[in-house]
N, C-alpha and C positions, 0 to 999 in steps of 0.2 A: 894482511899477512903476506912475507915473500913465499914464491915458488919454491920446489926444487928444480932445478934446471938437471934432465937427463942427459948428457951428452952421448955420443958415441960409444959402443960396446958395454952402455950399462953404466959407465960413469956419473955419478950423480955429484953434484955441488948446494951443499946445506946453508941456507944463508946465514950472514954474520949472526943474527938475530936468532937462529936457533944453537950453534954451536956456543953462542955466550951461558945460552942456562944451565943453572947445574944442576948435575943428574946425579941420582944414587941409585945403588944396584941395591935392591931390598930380597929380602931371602922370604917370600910368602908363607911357607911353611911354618919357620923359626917366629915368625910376627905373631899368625895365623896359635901358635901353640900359648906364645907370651900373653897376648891376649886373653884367652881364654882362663888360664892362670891368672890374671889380674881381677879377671870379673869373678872368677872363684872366691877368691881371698874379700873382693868387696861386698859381693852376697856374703860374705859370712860374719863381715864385719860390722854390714846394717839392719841383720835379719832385727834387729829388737829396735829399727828406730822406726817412727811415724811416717807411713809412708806420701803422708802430704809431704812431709816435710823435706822426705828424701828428693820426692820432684823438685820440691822448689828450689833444693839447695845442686840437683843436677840441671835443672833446668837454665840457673845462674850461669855454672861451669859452661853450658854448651854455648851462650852467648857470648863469655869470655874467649872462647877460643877462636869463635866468630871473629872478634874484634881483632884479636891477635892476627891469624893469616890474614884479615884484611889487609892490616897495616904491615905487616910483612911482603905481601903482593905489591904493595903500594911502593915500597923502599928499591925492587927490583924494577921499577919501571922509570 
């Protein structure tokens, strides 16, 4: 991975390689509340299923999403 190069009076120089990624400004709070509303509405929507079943069928999800950012990571490089 490149440096930052400090120069003189604090000047700093971000290599090519960091200025190409992109960034998003995310609001913690607003995420942090959405969240919490989505797992509300979910507990409420699976309270009567099987809870093997619920695993198995989140446990699925988690690997899918695995796969995804992998192959997303993969496309930016």
């Amino acid at each position: 991975m490149a440096l930052v190069k400090v120069l003189r009076n604090g000047q700093i120089t971000l290599p090519k390689s960091l200025r190409d990624r992109p960034k998003t400004a995310v609001d913690s709070d607003l995420v942090h509340s959405r969240f919490s509303s989505m797992v509300s509405e979910l507990r409420e929507k699976v309270k009567d299923v099987d809870p093997q079943e619920l695993e198995a069928v989140l446990g699925e999800a988690v690997e899918a999403a695995k796969r995804a950012t992998a192959e997303k990571d993969q496309g930016r490089r």
